[in-house]
PDB file with one MODEL, atoms N, CA, C and O in Angstrom:
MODEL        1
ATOM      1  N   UNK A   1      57.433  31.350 115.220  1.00  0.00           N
ATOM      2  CA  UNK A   1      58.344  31.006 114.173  1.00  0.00           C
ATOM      3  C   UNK A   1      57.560  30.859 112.864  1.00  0.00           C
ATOM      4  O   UNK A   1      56.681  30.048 112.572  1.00  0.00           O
ATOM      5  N   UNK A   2      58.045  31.745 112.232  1.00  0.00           N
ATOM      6  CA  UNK A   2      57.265  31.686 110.612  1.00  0.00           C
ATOM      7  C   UNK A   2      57.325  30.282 109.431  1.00  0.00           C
ATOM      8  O   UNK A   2      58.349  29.948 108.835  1.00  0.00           O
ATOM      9  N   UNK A   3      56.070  29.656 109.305  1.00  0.00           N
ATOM     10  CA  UNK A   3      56.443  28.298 108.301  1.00  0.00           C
ATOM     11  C   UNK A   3      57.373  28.594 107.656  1.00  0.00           C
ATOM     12  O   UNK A   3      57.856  29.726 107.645  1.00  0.00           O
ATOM     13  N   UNK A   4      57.804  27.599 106.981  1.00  0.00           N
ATOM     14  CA  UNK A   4      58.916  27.066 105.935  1.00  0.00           C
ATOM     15  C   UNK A   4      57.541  26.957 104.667  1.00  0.00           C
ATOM     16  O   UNK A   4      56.403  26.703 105.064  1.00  0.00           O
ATOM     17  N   UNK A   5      57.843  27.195 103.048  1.00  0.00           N
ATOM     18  CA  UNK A   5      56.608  26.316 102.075  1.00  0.00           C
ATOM     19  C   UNK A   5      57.605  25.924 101.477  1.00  0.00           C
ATOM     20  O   UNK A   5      58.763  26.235 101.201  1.00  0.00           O
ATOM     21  N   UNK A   6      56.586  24.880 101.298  1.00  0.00           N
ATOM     22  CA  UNK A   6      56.841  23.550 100.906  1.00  0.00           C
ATOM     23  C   UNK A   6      56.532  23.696  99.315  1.00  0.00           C
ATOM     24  O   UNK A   6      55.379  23.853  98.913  1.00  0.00           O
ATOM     25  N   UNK A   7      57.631  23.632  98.457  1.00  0.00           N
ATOM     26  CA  UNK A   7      57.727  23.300  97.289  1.00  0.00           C
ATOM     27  C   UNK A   7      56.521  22.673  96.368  1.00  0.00           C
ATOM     28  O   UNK A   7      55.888  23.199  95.452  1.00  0.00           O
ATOM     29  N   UNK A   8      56.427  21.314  96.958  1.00  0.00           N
ATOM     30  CA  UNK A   8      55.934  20.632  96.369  1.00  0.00           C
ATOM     31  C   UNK A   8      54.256  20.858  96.934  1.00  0.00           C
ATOM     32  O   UNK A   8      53.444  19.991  96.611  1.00  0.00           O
ATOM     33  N   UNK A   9      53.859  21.864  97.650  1.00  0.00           N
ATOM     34  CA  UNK A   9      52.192  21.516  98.210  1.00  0.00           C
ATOM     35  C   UNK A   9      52.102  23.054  97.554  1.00  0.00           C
ATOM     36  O   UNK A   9      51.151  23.702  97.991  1.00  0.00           O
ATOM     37  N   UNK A  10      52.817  23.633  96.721  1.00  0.00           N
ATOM     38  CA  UNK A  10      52.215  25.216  96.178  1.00  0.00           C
ATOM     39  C   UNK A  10      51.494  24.970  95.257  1.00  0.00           C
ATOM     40  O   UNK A  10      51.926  24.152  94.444  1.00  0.00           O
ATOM     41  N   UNK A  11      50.285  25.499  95.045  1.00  0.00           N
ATOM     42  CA  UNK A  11      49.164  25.649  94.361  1.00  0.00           C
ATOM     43  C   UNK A  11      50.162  26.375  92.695  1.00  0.00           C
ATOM     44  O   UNK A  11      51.099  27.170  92.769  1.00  0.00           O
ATOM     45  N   UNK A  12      49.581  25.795  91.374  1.00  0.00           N
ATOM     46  CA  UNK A  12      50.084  26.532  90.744  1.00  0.00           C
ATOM     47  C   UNK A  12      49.326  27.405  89.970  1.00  0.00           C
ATOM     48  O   UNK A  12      48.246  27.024  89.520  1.00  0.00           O
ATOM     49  N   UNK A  13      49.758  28.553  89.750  1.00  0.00           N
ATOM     50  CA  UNK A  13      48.422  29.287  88.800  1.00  0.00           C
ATOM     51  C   UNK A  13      47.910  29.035  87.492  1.00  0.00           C
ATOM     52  O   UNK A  13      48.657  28.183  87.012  1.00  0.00           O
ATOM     53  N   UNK A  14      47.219  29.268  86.848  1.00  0.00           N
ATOM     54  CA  UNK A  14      46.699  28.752  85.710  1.00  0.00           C
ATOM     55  C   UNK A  14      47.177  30.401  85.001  1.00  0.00           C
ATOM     56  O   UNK A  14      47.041  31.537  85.456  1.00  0.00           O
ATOM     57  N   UNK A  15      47.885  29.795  83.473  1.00  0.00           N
ATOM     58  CA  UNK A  15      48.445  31.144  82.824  1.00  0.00           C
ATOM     59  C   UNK A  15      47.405  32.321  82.778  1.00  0.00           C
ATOM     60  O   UNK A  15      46.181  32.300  82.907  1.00  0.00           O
ATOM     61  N   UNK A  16      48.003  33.026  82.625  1.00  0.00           N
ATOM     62  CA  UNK A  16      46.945  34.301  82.057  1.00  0.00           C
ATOM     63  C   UNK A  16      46.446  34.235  80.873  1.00  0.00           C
ATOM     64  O   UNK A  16      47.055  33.620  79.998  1.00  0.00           O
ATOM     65  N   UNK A  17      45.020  34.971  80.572  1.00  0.00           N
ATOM     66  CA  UNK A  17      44.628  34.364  79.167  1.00  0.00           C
ATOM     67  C   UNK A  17      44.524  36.067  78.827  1.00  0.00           C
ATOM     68  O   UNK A  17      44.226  37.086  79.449  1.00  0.00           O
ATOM     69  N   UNK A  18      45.043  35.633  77.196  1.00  0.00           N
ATOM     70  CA  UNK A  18      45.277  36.988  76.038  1.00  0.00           C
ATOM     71  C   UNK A  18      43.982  36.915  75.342  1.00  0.00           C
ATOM     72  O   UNK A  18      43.231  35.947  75.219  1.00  0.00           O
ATOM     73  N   UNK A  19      43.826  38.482  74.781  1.00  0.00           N
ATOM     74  CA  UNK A  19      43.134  38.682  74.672  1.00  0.00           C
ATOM     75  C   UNK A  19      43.143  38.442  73.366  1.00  0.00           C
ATOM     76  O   UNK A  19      44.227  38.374  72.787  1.00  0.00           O
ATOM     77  N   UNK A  20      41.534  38.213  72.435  1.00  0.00           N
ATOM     78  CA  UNK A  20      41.858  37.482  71.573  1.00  0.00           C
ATOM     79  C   UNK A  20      41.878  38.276  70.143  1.00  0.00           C
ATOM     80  O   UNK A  20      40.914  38.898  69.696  1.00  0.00           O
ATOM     81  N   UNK A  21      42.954  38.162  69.607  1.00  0.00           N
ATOM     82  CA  UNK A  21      43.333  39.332  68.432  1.00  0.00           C
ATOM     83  C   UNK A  21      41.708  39.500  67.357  1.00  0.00           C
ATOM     84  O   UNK A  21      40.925  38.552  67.310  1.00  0.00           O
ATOM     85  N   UNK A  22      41.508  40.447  66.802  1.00  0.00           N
ATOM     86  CA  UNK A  22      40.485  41.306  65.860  1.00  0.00           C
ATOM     87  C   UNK A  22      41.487  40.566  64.482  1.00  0.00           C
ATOM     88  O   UNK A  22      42.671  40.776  64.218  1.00  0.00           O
ATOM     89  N   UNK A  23      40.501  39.666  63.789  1.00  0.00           N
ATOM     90  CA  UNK A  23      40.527  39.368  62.733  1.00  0.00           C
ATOM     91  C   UNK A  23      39.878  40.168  61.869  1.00  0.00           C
ATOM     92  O   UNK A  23      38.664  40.215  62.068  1.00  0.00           O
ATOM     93  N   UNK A  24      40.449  41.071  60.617  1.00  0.00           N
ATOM     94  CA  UNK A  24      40.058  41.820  59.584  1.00  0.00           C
ATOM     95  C   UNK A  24      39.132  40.723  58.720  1.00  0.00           C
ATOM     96  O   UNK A  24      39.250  39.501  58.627  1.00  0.00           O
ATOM     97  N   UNK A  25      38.206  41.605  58.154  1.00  0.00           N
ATOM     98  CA  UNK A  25      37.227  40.388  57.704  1.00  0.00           C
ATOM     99  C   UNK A  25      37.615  40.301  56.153  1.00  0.00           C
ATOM    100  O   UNK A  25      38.455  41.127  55.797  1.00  0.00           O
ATOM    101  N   UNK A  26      37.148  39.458  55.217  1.00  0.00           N
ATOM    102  CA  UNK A  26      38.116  39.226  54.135  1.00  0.00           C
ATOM    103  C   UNK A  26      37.257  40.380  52.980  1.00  0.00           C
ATOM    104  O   UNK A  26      37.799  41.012  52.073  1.00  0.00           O
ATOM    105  N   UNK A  27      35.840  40.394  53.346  1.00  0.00           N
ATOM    106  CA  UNK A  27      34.996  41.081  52.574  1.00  0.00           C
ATOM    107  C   UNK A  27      35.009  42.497  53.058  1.00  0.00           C
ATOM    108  O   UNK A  27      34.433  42.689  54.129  1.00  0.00           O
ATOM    109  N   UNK A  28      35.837  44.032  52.169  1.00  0.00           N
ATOM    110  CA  UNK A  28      35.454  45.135  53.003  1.00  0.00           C
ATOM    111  C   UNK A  28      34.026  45.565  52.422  1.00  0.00           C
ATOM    112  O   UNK A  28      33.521  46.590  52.879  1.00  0.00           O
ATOM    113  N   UNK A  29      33.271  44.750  51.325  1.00  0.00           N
ATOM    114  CA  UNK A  29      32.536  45.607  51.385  1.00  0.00           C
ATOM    115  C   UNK A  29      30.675  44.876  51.788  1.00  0.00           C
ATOM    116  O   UNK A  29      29.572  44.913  51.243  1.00  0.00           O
ATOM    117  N   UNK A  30      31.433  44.131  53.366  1.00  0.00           N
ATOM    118  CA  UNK A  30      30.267  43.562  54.180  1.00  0.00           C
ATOM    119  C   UNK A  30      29.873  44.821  54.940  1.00  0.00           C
ATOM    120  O   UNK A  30      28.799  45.416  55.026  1.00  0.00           O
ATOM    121  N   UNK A  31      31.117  45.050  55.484  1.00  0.00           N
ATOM    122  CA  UNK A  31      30.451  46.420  56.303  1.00  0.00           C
ATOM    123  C   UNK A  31      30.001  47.689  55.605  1.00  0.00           C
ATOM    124  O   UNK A  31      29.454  48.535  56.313  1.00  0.00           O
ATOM    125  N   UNK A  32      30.193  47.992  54.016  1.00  0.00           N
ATOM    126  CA  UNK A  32      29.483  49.202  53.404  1.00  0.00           C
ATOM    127  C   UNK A  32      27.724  48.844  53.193  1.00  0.00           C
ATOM    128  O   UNK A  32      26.861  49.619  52.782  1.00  0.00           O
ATOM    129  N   UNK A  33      27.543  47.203  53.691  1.00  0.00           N
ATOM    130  CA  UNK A  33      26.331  47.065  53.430  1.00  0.00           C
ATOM    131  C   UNK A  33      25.533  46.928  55.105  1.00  0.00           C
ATOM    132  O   UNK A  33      24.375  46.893  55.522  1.00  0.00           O
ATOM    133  N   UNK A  34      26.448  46.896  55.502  1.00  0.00           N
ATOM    134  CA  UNK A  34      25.882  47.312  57.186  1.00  0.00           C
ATOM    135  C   UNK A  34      24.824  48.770  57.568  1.00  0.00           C
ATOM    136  O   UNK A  34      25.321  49.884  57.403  1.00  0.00           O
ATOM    137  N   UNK A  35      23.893  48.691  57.893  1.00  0.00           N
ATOM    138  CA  UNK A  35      22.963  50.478  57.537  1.00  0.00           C
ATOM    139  C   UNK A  35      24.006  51.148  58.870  1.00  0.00           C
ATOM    140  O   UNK A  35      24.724  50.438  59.574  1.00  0.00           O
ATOM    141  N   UNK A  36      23.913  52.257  58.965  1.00  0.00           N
ATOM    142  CA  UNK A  36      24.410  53.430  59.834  1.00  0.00           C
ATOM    143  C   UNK A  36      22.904  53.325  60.645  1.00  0.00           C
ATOM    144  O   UNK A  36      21.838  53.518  60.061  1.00  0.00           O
ATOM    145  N   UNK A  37      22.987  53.060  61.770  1.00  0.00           N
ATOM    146  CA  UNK A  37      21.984  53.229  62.915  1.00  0.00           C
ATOM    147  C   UNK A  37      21.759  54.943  63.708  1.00  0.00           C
ATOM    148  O   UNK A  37      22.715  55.640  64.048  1.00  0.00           O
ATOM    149  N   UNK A  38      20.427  55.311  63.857  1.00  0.00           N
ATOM    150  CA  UNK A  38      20.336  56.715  64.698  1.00  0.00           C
ATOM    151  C   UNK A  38      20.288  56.357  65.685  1.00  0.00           C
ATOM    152  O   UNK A  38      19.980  55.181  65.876  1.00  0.00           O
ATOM    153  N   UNK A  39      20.555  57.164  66.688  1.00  0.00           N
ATOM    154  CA  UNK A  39      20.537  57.242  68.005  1.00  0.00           C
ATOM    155  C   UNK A  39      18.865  57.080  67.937  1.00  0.00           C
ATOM    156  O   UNK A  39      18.147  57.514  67.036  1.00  0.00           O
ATOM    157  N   UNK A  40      18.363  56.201  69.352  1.00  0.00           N
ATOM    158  CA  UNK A  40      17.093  56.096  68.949  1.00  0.00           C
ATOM    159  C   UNK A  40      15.881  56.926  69.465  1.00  0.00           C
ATOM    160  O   UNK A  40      14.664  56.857  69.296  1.00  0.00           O
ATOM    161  N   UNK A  41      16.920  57.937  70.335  1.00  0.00           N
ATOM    162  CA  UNK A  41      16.508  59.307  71.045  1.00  0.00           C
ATOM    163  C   UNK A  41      16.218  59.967  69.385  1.00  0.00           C
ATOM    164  O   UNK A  41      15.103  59.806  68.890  1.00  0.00           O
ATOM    165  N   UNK A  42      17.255  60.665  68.648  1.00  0.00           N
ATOM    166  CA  UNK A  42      17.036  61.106  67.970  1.00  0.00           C
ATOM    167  C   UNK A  42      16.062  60.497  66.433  1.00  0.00           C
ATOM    168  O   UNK A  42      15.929  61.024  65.328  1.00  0.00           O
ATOM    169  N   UNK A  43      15.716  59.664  66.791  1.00  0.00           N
ATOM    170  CA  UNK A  43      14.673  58.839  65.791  1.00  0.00           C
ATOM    171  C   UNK A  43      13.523  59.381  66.192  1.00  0.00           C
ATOM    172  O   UNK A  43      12.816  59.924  65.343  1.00  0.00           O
ATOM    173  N   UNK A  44      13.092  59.339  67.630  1.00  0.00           N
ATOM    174  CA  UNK A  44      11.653  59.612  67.694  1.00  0.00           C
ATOM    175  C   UNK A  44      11.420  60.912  67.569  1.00  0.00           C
ATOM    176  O   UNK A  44      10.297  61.335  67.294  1.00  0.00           O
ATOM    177  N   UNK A  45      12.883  62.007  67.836  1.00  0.00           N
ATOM    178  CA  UNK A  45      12.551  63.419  67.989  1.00  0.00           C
ATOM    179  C   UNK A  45      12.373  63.615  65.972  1.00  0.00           C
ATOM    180  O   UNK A  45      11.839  64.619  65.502  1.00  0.00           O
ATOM    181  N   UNK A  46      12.829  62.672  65.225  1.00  0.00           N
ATOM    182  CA  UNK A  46      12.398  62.806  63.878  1.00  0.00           C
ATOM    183  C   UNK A  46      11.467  62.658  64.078  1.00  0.00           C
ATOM    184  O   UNK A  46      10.876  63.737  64.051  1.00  0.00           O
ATOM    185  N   UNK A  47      10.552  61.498  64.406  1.00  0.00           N
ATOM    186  CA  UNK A  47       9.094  61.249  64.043  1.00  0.00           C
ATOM    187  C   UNK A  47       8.385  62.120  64.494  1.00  0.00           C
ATOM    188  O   UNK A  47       7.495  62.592  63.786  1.00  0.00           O
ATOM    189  N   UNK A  48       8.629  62.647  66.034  1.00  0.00           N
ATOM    190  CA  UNK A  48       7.516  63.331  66.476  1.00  0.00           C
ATOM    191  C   UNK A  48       7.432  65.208  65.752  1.00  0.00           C
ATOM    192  O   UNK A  48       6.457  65.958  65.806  1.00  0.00           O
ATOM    193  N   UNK A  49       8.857  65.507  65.113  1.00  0.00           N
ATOM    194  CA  UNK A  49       8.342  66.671  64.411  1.00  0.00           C
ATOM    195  C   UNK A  49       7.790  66.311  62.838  1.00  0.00           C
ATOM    196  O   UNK A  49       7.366  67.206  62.107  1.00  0.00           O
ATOM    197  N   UNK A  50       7.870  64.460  62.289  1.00  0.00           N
ATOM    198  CA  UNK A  50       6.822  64.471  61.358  1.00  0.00           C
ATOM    199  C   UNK A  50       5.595  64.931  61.881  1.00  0.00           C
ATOM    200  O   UNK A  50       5.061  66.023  61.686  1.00  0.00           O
ATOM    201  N   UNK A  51       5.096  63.718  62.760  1.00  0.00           N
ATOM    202  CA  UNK A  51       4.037  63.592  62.972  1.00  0.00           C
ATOM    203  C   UNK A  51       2.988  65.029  63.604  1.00  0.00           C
ATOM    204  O   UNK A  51       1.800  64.976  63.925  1.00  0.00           O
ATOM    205  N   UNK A  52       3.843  66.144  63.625  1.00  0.00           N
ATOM    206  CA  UNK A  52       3.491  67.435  64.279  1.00  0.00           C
ATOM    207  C   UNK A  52       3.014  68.267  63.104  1.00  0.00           C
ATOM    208  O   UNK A  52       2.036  69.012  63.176  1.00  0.00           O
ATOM    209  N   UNK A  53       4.051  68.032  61.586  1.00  0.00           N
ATOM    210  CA  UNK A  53       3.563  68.902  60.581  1.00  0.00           C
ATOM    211  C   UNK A  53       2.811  67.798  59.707  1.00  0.00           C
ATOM    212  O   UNK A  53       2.712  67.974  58.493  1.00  0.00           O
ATOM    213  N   UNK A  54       2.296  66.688  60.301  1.00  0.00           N
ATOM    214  CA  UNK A  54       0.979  66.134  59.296  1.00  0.00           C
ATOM    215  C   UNK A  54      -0.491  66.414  59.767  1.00  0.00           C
ATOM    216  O   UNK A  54      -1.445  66.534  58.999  1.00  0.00           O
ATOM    217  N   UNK A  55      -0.561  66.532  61.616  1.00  0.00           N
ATOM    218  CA  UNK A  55      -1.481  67.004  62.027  1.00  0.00           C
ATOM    219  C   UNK A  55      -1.700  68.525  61.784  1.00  0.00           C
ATOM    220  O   UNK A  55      -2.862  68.918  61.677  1.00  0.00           O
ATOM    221  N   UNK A  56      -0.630  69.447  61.687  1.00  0.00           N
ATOM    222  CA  UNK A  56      -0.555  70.619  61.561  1.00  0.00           C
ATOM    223  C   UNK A  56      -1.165  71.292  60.086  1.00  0.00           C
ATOM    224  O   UNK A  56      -1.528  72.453  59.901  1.00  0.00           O
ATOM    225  N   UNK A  57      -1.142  69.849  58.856  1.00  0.00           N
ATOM    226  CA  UNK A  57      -1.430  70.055  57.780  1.00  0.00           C
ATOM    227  C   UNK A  57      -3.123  69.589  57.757  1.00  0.00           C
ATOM    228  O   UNK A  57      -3.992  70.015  56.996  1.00  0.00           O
ATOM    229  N   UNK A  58      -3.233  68.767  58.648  1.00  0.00           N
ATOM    230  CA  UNK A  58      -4.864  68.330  58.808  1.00  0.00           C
ATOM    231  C   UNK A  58      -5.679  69.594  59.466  1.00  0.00           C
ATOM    232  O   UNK A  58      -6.888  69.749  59.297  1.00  0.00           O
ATOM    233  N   UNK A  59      -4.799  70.530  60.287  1.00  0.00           N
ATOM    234  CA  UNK A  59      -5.338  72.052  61.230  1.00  0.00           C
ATOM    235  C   UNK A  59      -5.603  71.232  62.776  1.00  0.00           C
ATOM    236  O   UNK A  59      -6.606  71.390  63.472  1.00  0.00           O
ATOM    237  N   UNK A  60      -4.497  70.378  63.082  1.00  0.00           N
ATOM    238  CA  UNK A  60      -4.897  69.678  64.058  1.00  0.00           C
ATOM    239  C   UNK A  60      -6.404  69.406  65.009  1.00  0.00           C
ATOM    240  O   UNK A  60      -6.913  69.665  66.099  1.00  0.00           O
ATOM    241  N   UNK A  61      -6.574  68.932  64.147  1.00  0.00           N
ATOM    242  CA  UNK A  61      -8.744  68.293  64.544  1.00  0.00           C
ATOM    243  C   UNK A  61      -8.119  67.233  64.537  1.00  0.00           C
ATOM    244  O   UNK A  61      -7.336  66.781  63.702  1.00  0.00           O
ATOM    245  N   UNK A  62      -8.702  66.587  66.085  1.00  0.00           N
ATOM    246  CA  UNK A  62      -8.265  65.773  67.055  1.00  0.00           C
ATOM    247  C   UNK A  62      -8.885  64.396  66.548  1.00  0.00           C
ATOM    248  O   UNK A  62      -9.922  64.608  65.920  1.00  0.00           O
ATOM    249  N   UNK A  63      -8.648  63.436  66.612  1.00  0.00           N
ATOM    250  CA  UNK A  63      -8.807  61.661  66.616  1.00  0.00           C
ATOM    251  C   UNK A  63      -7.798  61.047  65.462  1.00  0.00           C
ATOM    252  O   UNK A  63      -7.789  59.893  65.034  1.00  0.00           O
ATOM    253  N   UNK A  64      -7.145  61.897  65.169  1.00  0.00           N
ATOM    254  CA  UNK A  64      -5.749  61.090  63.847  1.00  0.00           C
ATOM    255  C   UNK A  64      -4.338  61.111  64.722  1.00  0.00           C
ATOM    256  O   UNK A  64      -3.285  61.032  64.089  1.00  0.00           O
ATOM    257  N   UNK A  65      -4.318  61.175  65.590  1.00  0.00           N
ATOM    258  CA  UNK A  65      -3.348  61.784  66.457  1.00  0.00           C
ATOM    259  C   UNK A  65      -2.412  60.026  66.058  1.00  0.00           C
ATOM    260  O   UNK A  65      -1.267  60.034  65.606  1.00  0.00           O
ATOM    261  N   UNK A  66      -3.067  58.903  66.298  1.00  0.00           N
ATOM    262  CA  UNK A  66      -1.907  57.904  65.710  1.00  0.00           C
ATOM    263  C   UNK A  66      -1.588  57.633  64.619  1.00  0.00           C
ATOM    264  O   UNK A  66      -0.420  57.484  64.258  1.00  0.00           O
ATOM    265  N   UNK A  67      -2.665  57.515  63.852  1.00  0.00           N
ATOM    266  CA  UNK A  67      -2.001  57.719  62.161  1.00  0.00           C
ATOM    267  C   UNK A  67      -1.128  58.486  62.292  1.00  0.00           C
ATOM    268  O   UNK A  67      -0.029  58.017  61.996  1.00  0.00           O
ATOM    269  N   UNK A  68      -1.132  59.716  62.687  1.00  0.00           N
ATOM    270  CA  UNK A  68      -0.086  60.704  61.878  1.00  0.00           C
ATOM    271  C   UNK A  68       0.990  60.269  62.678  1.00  0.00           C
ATOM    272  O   UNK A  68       2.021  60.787  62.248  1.00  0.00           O
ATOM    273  N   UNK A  69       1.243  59.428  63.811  1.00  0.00           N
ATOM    274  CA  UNK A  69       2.559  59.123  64.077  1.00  0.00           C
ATOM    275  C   UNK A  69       2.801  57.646  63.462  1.00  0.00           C
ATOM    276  O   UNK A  69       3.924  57.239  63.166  1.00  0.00           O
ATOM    277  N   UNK A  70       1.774  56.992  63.324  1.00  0.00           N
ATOM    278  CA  UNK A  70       2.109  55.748  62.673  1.00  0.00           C
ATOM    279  C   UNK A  70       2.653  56.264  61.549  1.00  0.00           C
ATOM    280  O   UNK A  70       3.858  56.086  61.367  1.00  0.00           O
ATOM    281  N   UNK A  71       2.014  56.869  60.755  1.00  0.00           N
ATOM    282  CA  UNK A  71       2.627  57.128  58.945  1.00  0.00           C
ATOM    283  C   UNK A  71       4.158  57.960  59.109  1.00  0.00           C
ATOM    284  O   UNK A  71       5.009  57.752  58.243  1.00  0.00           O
ATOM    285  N   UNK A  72       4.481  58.970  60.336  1.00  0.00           N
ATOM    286  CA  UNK A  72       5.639  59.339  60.824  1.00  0.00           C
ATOM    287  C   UNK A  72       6.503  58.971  60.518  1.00  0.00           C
ATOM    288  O   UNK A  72       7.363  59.215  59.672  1.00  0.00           O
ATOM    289  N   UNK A  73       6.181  57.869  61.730  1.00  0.00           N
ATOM    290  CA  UNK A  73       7.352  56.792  61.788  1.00  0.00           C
ATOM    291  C   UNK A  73       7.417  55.706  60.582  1.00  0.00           C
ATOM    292  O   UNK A  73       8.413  54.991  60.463  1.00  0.00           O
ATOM    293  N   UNK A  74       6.342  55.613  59.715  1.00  0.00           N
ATOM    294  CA  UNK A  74       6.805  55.035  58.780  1.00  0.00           C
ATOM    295  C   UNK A  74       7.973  55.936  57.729  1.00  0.00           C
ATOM    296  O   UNK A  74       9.084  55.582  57.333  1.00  0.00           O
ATOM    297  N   UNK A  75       7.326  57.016  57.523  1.00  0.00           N
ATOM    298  CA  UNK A  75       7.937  57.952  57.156  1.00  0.00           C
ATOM    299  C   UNK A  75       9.573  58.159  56.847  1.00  0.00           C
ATOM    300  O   UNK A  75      10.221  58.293  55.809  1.00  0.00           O
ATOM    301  N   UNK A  76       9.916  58.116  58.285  1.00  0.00           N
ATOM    302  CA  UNK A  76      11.492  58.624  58.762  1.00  0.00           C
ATOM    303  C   UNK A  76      12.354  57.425  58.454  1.00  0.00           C
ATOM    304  O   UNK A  76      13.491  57.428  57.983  1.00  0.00           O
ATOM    305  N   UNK A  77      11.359  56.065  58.922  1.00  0.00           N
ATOM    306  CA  UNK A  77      12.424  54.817  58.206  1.00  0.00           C
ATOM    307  C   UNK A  77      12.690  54.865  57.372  1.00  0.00           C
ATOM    308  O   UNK A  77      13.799  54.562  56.932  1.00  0.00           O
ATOM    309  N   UNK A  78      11.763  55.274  56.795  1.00  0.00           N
ATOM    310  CA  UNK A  78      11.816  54.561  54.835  1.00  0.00           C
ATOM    311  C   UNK A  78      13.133  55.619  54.610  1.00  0.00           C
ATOM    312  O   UNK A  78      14.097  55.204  53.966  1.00  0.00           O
ATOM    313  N   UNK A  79      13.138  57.205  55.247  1.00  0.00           N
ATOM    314  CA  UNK A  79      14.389  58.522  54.951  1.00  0.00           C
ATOM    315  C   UNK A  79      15.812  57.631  55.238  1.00  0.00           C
ATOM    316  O   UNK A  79      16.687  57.329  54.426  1.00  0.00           O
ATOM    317  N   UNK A  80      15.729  57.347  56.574  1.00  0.00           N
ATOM    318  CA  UNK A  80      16.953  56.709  57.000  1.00  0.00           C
ATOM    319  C   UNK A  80      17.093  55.432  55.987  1.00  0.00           C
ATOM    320  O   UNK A  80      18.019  55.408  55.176  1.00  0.00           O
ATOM    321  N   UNK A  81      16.464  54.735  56.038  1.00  0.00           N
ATOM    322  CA  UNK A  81      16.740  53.293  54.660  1.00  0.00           C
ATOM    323  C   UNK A  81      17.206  53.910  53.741  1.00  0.00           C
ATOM    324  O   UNK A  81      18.212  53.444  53.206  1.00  0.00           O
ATOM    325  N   UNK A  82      16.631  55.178  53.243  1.00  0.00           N
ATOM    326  CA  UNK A  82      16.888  55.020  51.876  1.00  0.00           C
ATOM    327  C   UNK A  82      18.645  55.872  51.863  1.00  0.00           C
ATOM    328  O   UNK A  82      19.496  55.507  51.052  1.00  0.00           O
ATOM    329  N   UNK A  83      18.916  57.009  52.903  1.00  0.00           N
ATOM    330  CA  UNK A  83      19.920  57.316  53.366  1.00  0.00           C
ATOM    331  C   UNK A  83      21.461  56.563  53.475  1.00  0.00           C
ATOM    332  O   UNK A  83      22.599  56.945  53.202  1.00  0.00           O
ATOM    333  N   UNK A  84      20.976  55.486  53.935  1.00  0.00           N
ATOM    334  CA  UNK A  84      22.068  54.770  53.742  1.00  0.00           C
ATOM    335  C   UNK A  84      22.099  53.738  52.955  1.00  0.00           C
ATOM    336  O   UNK A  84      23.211  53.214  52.893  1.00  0.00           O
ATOM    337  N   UNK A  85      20.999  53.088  52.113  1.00  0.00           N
ATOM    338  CA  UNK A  85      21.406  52.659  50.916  1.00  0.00           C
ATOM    339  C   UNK A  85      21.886  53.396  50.143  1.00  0.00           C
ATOM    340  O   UNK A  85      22.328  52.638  49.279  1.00  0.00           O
ATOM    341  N   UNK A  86      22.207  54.826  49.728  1.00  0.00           N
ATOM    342  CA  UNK A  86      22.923  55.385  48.450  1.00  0.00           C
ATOM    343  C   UNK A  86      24.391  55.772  48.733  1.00  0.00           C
ATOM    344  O   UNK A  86      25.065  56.481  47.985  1.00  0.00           O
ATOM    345  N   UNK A  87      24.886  55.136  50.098  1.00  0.00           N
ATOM    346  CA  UNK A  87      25.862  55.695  50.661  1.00  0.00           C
ATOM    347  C   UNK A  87      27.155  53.849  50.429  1.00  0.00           C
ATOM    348  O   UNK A  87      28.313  53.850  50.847  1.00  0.00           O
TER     349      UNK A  87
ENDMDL
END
């Protein structure tokens, strides 16, 4: 014989919770000062074809091999910085 439930011993659920609405921000032009980010795959494939035509400009003779990616990669930031500051 199948129970009877009992009214008063039912567990009750706790409401469902909403999701919480996207407030527009009051400043639009916080996000024109936000930088545009590269993919960071495509960051290094920048640096590493700097760093290919600075050794290439030295006639690649071997022991600068990190400078020329250090100065690279300094390089490509400073492009991208300055990229999206004029934007």
């Amino acid at each position: 014989m199948p129970r009877e439930k009992n009214p008063e011993s039912e567990k009750k659920r706790a409401p469902r919770r909403r999701a919480a609405a996207t407030v527009p921000t009051a400043e639009p032009s916080a996000t024109a000062t936000q930088p545009n980010f590269v993919d960071p795959q495509q960051r290094a494939m920048l640096i590493a074809r700097a760093a290919y035509y600075r050794a290439m400009d030295r006639g690649f003779a071997p022991g600068n091999e990190v400078a020329d990616w250090l100065a690279a990669e300094a390089e490509v930031d400073a492009e991208l910085l300055r990229g999206t500051a004029g934007s």
